[in-house]
Structure formats: C-alpha cells, structure tokens
TIMAR-448408 format. One line per field, with one value per residue (C-alpha): x negated, y, z negated. Coordinates in steps of 0.1 Angstrom, whole numbers, plus 5000, padded with zeros to 4 digits. Example, Ala and Ser with C-alpha at 12.3 -4.5 7.8 and 13.67 -1.06 7.14 Angstrom:
// TIMAR-448408
xx = c(4877/4863) $
yy = c(4955/4989) $
zz = c(4922/4929) $
END
This chain:
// TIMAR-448408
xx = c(3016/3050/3082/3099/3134/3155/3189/3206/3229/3265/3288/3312/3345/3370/3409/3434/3461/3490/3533/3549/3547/3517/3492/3472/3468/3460/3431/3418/3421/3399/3374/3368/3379/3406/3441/3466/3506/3511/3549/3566/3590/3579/3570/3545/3515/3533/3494/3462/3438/3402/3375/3342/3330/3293/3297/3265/3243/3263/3284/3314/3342/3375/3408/3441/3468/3506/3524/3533/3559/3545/3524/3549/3562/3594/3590/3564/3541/3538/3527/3502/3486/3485/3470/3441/3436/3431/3415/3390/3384/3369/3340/3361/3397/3411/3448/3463/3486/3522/3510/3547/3560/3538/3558/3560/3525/3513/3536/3512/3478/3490/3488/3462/3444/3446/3429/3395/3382/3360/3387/3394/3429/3436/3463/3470/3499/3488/3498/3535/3531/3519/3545/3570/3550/3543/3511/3488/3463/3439/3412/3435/3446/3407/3405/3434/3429/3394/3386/3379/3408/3403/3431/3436/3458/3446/3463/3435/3406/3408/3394/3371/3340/3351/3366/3333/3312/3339/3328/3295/3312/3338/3343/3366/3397/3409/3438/3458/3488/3495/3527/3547/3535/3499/3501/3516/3487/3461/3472/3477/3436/3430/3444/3431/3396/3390/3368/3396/3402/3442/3448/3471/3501/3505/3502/3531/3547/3542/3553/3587/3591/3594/3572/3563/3531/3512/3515/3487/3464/3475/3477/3437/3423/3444/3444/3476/3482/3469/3498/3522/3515/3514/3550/3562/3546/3564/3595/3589/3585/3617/3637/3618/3621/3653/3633/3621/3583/3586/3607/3591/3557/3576/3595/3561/3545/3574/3576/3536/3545/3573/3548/3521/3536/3545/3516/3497/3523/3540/3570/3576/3605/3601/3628/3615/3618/3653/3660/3644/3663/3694/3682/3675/3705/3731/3713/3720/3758/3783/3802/3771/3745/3770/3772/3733/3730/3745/3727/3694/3707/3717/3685/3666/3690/3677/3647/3637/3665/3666/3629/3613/3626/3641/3616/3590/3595/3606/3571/3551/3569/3582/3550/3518/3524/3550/3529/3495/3486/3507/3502/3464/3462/3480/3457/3432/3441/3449/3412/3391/3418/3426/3435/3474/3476/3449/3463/3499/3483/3474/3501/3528/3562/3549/3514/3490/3489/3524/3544/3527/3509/3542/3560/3538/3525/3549/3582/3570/3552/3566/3596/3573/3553/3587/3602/3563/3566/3603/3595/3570/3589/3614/3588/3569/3605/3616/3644/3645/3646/3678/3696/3689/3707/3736/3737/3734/3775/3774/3746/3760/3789/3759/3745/3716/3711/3699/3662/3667/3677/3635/3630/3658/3648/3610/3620/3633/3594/3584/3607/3573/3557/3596/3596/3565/3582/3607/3586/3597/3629/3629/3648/3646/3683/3676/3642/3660/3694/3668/3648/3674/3695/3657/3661/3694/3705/3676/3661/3626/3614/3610/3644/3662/3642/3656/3688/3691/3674/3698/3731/3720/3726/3758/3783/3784/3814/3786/3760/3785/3804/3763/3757/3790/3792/3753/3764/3796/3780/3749/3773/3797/3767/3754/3785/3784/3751/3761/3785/3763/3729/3726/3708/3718/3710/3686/3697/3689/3662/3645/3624/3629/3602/3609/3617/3589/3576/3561/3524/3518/3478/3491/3521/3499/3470/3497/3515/3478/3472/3504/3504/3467/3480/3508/3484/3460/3485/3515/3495/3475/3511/3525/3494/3498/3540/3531/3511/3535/3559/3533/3527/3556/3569/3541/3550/3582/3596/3612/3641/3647/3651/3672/3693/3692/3705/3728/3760/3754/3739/3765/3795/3798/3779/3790/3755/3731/3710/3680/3687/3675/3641/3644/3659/3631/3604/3619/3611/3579/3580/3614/3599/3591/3627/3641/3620/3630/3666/3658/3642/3674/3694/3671/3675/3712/3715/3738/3773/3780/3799/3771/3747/3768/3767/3732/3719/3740/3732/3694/3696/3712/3689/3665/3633/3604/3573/3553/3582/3591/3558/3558/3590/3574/3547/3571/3596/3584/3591/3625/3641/3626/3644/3673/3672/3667/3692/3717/3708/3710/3749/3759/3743/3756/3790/3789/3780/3807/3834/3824/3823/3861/3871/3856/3871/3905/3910/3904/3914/3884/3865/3868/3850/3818) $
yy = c(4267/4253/4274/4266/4276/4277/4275/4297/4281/4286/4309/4307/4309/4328/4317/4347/4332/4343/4349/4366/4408/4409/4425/4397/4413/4446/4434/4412/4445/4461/4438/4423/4455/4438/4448/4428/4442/4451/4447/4455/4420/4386/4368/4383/4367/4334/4320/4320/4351/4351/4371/4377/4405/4416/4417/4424/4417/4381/4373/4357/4341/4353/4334/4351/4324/4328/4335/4308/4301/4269/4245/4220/4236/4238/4261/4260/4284/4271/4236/4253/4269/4240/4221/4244/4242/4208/4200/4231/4228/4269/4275/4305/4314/4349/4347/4380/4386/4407/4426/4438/4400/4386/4347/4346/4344/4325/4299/4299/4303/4272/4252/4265/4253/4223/4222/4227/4249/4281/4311/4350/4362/4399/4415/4440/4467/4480/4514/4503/4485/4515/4534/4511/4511/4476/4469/4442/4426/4410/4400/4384/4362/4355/4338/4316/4307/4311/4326/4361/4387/4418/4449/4467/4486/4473/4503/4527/4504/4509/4481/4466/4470/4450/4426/4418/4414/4391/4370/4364/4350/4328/4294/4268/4274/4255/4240/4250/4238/4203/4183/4150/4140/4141/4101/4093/4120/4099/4067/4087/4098/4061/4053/4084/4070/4105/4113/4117/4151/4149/4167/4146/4167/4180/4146/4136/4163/4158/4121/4127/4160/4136/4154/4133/4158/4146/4109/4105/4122/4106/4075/4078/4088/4061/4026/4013/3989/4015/4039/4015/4006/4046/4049/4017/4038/4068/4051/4029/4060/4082/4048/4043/4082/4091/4117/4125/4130/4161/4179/4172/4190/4215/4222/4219/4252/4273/4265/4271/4304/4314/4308/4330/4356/4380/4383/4393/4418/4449/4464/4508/4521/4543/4570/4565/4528/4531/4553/4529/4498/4520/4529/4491/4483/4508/4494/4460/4458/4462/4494/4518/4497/4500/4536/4539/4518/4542/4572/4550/4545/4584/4592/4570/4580/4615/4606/4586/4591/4631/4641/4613/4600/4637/4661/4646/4626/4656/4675/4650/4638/4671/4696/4673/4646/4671/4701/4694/4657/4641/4671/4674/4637/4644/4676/4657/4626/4643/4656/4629/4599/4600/4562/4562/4526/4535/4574/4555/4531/4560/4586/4575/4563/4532/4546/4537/4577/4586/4560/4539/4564/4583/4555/4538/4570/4601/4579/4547/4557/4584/4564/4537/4557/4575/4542/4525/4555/4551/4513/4514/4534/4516/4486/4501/4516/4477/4490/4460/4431/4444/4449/4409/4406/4428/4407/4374/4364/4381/4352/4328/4326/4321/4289/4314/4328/4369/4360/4356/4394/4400/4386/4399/4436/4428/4423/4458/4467/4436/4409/4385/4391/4384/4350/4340/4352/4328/4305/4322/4304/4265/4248/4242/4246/4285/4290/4280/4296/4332/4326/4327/4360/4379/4368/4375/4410/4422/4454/4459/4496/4510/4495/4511/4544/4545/4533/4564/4589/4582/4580/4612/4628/4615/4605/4590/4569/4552/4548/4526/4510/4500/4483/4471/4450/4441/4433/4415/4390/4382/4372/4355/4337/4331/4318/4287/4279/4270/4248/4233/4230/4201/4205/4224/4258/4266/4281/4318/4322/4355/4375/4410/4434/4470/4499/4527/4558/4552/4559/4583/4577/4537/4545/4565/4542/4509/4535/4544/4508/4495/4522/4510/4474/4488/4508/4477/4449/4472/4496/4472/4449/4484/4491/4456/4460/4489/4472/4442/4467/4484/4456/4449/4480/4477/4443/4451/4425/4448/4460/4424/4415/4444/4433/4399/4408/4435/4416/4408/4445/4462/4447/4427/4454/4484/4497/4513/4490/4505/4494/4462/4474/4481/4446/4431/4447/4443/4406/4418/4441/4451/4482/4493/4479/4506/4533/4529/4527/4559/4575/4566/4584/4615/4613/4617/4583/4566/4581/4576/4540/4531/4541/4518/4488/4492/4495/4467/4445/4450/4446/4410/4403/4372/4377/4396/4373/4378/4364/4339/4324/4325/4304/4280/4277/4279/4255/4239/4245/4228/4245/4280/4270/4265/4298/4317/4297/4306/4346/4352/4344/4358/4392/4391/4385/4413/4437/4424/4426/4457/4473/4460/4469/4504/4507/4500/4519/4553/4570/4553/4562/4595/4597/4584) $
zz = c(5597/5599/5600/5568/5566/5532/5531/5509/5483/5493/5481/5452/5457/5432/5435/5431/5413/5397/5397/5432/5423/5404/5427/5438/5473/5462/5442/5471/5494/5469/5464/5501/5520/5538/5544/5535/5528/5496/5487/5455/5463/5460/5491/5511/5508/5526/5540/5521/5528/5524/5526/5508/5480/5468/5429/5413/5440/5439/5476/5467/5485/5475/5482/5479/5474/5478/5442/5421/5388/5384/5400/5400/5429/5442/5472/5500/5490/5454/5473/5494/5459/5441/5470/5473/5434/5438/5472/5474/5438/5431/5413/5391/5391/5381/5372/5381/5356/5351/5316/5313/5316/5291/5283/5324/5328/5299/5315/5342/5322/5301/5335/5347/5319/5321/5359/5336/5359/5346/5342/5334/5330/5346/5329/5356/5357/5326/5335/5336/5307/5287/5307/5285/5256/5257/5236/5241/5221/5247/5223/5201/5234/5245/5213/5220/5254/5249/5282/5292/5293/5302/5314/5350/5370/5410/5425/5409/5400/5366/5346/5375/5359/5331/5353/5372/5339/5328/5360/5343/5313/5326/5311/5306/5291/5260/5255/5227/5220/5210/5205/5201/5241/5227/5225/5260/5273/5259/5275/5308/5303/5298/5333/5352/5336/5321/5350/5373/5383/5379/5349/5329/5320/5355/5370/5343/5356/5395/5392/5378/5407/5431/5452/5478/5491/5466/5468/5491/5473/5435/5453/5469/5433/5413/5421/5432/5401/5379/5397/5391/5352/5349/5366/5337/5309/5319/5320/5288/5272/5284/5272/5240/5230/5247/5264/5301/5292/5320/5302/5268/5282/5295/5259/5240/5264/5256/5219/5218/5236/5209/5182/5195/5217/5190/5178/5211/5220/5203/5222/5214/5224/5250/5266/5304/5303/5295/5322/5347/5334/5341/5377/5381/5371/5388/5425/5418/5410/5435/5420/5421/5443/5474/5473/5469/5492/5521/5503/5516/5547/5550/5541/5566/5598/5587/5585/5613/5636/5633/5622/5641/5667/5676/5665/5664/5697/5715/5704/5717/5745/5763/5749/5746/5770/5797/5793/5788/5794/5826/5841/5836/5849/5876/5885/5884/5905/5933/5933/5929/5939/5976/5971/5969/5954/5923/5921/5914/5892/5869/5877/5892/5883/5865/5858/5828/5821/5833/5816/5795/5774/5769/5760/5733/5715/5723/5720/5700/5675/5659/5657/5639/5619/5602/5594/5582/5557/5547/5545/5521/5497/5498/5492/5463/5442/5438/5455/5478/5451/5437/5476/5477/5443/5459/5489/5477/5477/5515/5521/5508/5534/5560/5540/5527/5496/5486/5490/5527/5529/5520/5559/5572/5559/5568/5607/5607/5607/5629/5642/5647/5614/5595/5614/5594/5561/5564/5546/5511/5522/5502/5527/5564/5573/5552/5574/5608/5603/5591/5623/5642/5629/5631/5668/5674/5656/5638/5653/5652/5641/5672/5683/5650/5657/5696/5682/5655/5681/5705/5686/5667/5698/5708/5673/5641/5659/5683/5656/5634/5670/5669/5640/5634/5664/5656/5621/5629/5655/5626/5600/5625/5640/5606/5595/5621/5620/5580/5593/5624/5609/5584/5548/5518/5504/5480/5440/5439/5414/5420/5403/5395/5396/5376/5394/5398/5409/5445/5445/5475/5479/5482/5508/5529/5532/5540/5566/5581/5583/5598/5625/5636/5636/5656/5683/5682/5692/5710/5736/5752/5760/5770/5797/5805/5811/5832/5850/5858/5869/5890/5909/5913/5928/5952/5963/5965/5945/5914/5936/5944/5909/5898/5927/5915/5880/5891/5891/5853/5846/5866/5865/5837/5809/5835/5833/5860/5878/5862/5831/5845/5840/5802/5798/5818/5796/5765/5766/5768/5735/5724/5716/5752/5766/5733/5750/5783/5774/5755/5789/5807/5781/5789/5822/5820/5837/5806/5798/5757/5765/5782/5758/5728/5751/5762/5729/5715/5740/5739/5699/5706/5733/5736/5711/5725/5735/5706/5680/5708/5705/5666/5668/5686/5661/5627/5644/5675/5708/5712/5686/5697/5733/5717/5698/5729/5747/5722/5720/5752/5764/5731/5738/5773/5759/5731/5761/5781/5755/5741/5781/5784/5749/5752/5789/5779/5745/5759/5724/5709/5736/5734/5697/5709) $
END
C-alpha cells in the first residue's frame, strides 16, 4: 500500500496592528514567546516581527507590524504596515488599541475597516485607563463597528482569554458612517469593478498623497485607462464641489467620531491622573524639565558610575576573577599545560581566561546591566517622550527635529541597534545626519559605564571636560551636516504617551533579556579580540603596530603607547576598547589629562564593526565610508586639541 502523505492546511496569519505606544510588542511577546523591546516611546518596532502561537489547539502565525496613525502613511514604517495589509492580505487582524486615547484609535479602526478583512479590536491599557477613571462601553462599540471588542492590560494578561474566544468570532467589520463622498465612492467601486481589493476610500485617499510606492501596485490591479478616468473624476469632482475629495473623507471620520464618541466613553475625575498630567508636564518645559533633567542624570552617574561600574566592578573584578578564578586557572595550567603557546592562550597576558573573561563579565557587564536597568525605567515612566519635546529647538539647529533624540538616547544602550532606529526618522537627510552623530559621539553603555567609573574616581571637572567636548563636537558636527547634506526636515508630530509607575516584574524581565543578548553577541567577539591579539603577540606583529601608530598615540594625544591596544580593539567592540582603557587607568598607567583625552577620543572614535556593518546595510557602503572617513580625523583632532589645551592651561589642569 502506497504512502499517502497529507499536507496540513497552512496556518492563519493574525496582523498586530495598531498606533506607536500601544503595546503591540508586548502582546506578541506573550502570545509567541518571543522577545521583542518593549518601549514606553513610539518607534521601536521599526521591522515587522513574526512568530507563531497555539490558541486553542489552533497554530497561528502572528505578525507584529510597526505602529501606524494612518495608513495613508507619511513615514516609513506606516508604508511598510500598509504594504503588508495589502500584499499579505491576513486571514484576522487584531487592532491593539490605546483605551485611554479613545478618538486616536477609532481613527485607525475606521480605516481599517474598510480593508474588509475579518477583525477584533483590543482595547488594551485598561488598567491606566481605569487608573484615570476613563470608562468604556465596549459593547456599545461592537455594535457599531460590529466586530468583537474586548478589554486587556498585555503587561499582566488580563483579558486574554476573552481575547482568544474573540478569535473564534471574528468578522467583517461594518462600515458605519456615511457622508456627502458617498456618491463619488460609488463611481470609484464602479471602476475598481467592486471585486478589486483596493478599498475605495483609501485608494481616494492614496492617489491624492502622492505616494509614489503604491503606483505599481494601483497601477497592476487597475487598467491604465481606467486609472486615468479615475484621476479626471477625482479632479472633476474637487472643481465641481470646491472640495479635495481627500480631505472630505478625512472630515466625514472625524465628524462620525464626534457623533458617537461620547456615548462609548465616560471620563471621572480622578486625583492621581491630575498629578501625573502635572509630572508630564513639569519634564517637558524648559523651566522645570532642565533641572530634572540633571536630577536624572545625577541619579544615573550614581548609579552606574558609582554602584556599578565601582562596586560592583571592583567585586567581581578584584575578589571573583583576582582571587578565586585567574588564579585557579592559572594553578591549574601550569599542571596539566606544559605547552607554553596553549598555557598563554588561556592564561596569559591576552588569555581567553585571563583577559577576556575579565573583561566582558567582571568589567562589562556590570557596567551594562546597571545602565539596561536604569534604561528601562527611564523607558517605561514616559520620561523619554517628553526629553524629545524639551530637545526639539536644540535639534532643530542640526536640520533634525526632537524625535531624532529617541535614536540618539537608544545608542546609549547599543550604537548598532540605534542605527536601525533611525528609520522612525521621515527623511533621509534626518536618517543620514542621526547615523552619523550615533557614530561619531554617541557612547554605547559600556562606554558611558567606563566613562562614569573612571571619572568617578578622578573629578566632576573631568566627567563634564568629557561630555562637554563629546557634546560640543555632536552639535557642531550636526550643525554642518544641516548645511552640507541636501533635503529638508521633517514637522515634529509626536505622540505623547502618559507618564507612569514603572512595572518592576516588566523592567526585570527586559534587563534579563538584554543582558543575555549582550553575553550572546559580546563574549564570543571578546574571546575572539583576545585571540587576535594573542596571535599577534606571538607573531610579533602587535609591537610593530603600536610602533606604527605611536607617533599619532604619543605625540599627538600624549598618551602611552599601550593605549594603542584599546584603540585597536575598540573597533572591534567599543565596549572592550572602554575596558581596556579602564585597565590602563587601574594600572596607574594614565595620569587624569590622559584619562580626559583618552576617553574623549575613544568616544569620538570610528564606529565599532558591528554598527559599521549596519551602516552599510541602512545606507550603503559608500556613504558608511564616508561616515567613518569623517569620524576618524575629527576624533583625532578633539584628542589633539584637548592634549594642547589641557597642557597649556595648567590652572585647569589642576581641577581634573
């Protein structure tokens, strides 16, 4: 008897879909077990995530798409949402839905709609919204939409059952609202031959956007004549009617939505609310936002610089790696390892045990793992929403706007992973001109941690000679490439999440998961650094090339030759060049002038390999050239200047 084999029917896929800061990555962590980072700013989901869920015995594909306003889009990630809507055309969409910012999402649902595509609305955040007495009648708003609705809170899981029986009952949504574009609709279905899967109030909408993306696609479902008669009708109309048929669609969702939204939401006063409206609002303006703003700051040197990258390095460095582990290691080398070349390899001065291990887990990480917890604090309060609102006229001046600080803040965690970010930016001239500050004066978390650790040891002068020179070469650098780089900046439209009480269960599990991402991708470069160096050393070739650079390391940054090393391997990570810096410093080796150039010289340094590599992919290799070309003399001449400066001002010196 023949084999039969039965293939099993493929999987249907759900769509996440809903506004930036609504949780849409939290819910797809929960259901397909993935990580992804869950920010309280808009912006972070920049590439579509999938993954797969078992709901009731039912496997389904689940696609996490980047947050949209509208899907008439008018950034990059809204495009890449609305083509997946159309090209991989899901089986079920679940909006994720803001419950606290009821008229924002509606927007949203009312497009959505009219994709005719089987759909549940998630109004999620519900615990906020109680929090501010907000009170919403979801069966009142199934009835209009006439889809499922049903209430979460992601961060807990409350609601999920009811969510996943809502899968069962999913249907097509209805379209409510009507108006005086009703007519021109109708002649638009004619042409679209009602079978057409354009739906015929976005397509309105997408012809008179301009939006050349989806030409091809309009232009290989419509019939070229047909296109063209559509394109007359449009404009007959807007002459006829003295209206632009765009705008009038537009007009009819929001007076459908001032209609009903009363009625599907009661608002109680609440005491707490008021106080976090107040908190929102003192961090945003200039008057009390600067002043909290070094309060943060204060509170992070103490934190990382002092607990972690003090304490907590000297504990694991000095006790568990100098008391117990290197020396163990070495013990037992010299036992079983009468090899000289593999008992170096291991233990000597650039062995896997002796070095590497110390630097990535007794120096590195604690530095990382302070700052990963600081971080996400910082990400969950929705502090960071309202530092881009304070920052915004300071952006400006370098053809940017205050959404570009979200990047700038994320490469303080990972230089690499910020490059990617970028894409929240609209333009290319923002996206370029952001890649190349996170490449030029953006310290990674590592860097910042050596940088605090360090200076914590030797003045407050040094710390702020640091990061005033860091911060004076961004915004000068900035500042030029405005002028240089062609294209035009982007309107600042931004949207503000509340302030709130970090959850600590949610900051410890996105910590937890950032350091393993950080021991998964950083120790195997640091083994492999070692290694490099290693060899090397036994070739002889190292002391060549410290000797090679020495007339830049030496005399023109007026550092020791070693330092060479540090310089060497922070092109490989920046986080390894930071801790070898911070050995040096240890060692005695670095005087406090040399420490300030040092560090503000490997801050300006050319980008590690990693974000090198993911400049390449975000903006092609010659501009990625480019970048680096143009990092590297200026961080040589900061160092430079700042040696001669520093040299020559001896009462200044003597404060660091």
């Amino acid at each position: 008897m023949e084999n039969v084999s039965v293939e099993s029917p493929p999987r249907r896929r759900i769509a996440l879909v809903g506004n930036p800061n609504v949780g849409k990555s939290v819910l797809f962590g929960k259901l397909t077990g993935k990580y992804v980072v869950v920010s309280n700013y808009p912006g972070t989901t920049v590439e579509v995530s999938r993954g797969t869920a078992t709901i009731y015995r039912e496997t389904f594909e689940i696609i996490d798409t980047p947050g949209v306003n509208s899907l008439v889009p008018q950034s990059e990630d809204e495009r890449v949402t609305r083509d997946l809507l159309l090209a991989e055309k899901p089986d079920l969409i679940i909006q994720v839905a803001d419950a606290k910012n009821l008229r924002r999402s509606l927007l949203l649902t009312l497009q959505l709609a009219e994709l005719q595509c089987p759909l549940v609305i998630d109004l999620n955040m519900m615990d906020e919204c109680r929090t501010r007495g907000i009170v919403i009648d979801s069966k009142a708003m199934s009835a209009l939409f006439g889809v499922p609705v049903v209430e979460t809170v992601a961060t807990t899981g409350e609601g999920f059952r009811r969510l996943f029986d809502a899968l069962k009952s999913a249907r097509m949504p209805q379209d409510p609202h009507q108006g005086d574009s009703d007519a021109l609709l109708e002649q638009v279905k004619v042409l679209l031959n009602h079978s057409s899967p354009l739906p015929p109030r976005l397509t309105v909408e997408w012809l008179a956007s301009g939006d050349h993306s989806l030409r091809h696609p309009i232009e290989r479902l419509v019939p070229p004549d047909k296109l063209q008669k559509l394109e007359m009708q449009l404009q007959e109309f807007r002459e006829r009617n003295h209206q632009i048929p765009a705008a009038m669609i537009n007009r009819e969702r929001v007076a459908f939505l001032d209609r009903n939204i009363e009625s599907l939401r009661q608002v109680v006063p609440f005491n707490r609310k008021i106080l976090y409206e107040k908190i929102g609002k003192w961090t945003r303006e200039p008057l009390t936002g600067i002043p909290i703003l070094f309060l943060v700051l204060f509170l992070m040197y103490e934190f990382v610089g002092v607990f972690g990258a003090q304490k907590a390095v000297d504990f694991l460095e000095k006790t568990l790696f100098g008391v117990y582990v290197v020396p163990a290691a070495r013990t037992l080398f010299d036992r079983i390892m009468p090899i000289a070349f593999f008992h170096d390899l291991f233990v000597g001065p650039y062995g896997l045990i002796s070095m590497a291990l110390p630097y990535a887990i007794a120096i590195v990480l604690p530095i990382v793992g302070t700052f990963f917890l600081a971080f996400g604090i910082l990400e969950d309060s929705g502090y960071l929403p309202r530092l881009s609102i304070l920052s915004d006229r300071i952006f400006r001046a370098m053809g940017l706007n205050g959404k570009a600080v979200l990047p700038l803040i994320l490469g303080l965690g990972c230089d690499t992973m910020a490059t990617v970010t970028t894409r929240v930016l609209a333009t290319k001239k923002e996206r370029l001109i952001a890649t190349l500050l996170l490449a030029l004066g953006i310290p990674c978390s590592a860097q910042l941690g050596v940088i605090l650790g360090i200076t914590a040891g030797v003045s407050i002068v040094a710390l702020f000679t640091i990061f005033g020179s860091v911060t004076l070469q961004v915004f000068l650098i900035g500042f030029l490439s405005s002028k240089i780089v062609k294209g035009q900046r982007s309107d600042f439209i931004f949207e503000i999440p509340p302030i709130r009480v970090p959850q600590l269960r949610n900051i410890g599990f996105k910590t937890w998961m950032r350091m393993k991402w950080y021991l998964r991708e950083a120790l195997p470069l640091f083994m492999l650094g070692t290694f490099v160096l290693f060899m090397l050393d036994q070739l002889r070739v190292l002391k060549h090339i410290i000797h090679a650079v020495e007339p830049v390391v030496v005399h023109m940054l007026g550092l020791p030759a070693e330092t060479a090393t540090a310089f060497i391997l922070g092109f490989l990570r920046r986080d390894y060049g930071a801790a070898g810096l911070y050995r040096l410093t240890e060692a005695g080796m670095l005087d406090h002038i040399q420490i300030v150039i040092a560090l503000v010289t490997m801050t300006l340094f050319v980008p590690c390999t990693a974000q090198f590599f993911m400049m390449i992919k975000e903006h092609g290799w010659k501009r990625a050239v480019y970048i680096a070309l143009v990092v590297t003399p200026i961080a040589l001449g900061t160092g430079a200047t700042l040696n001669w400066l520093l040299h020559h001002a001896p009462q200044f010196s003597k404060l660091l």
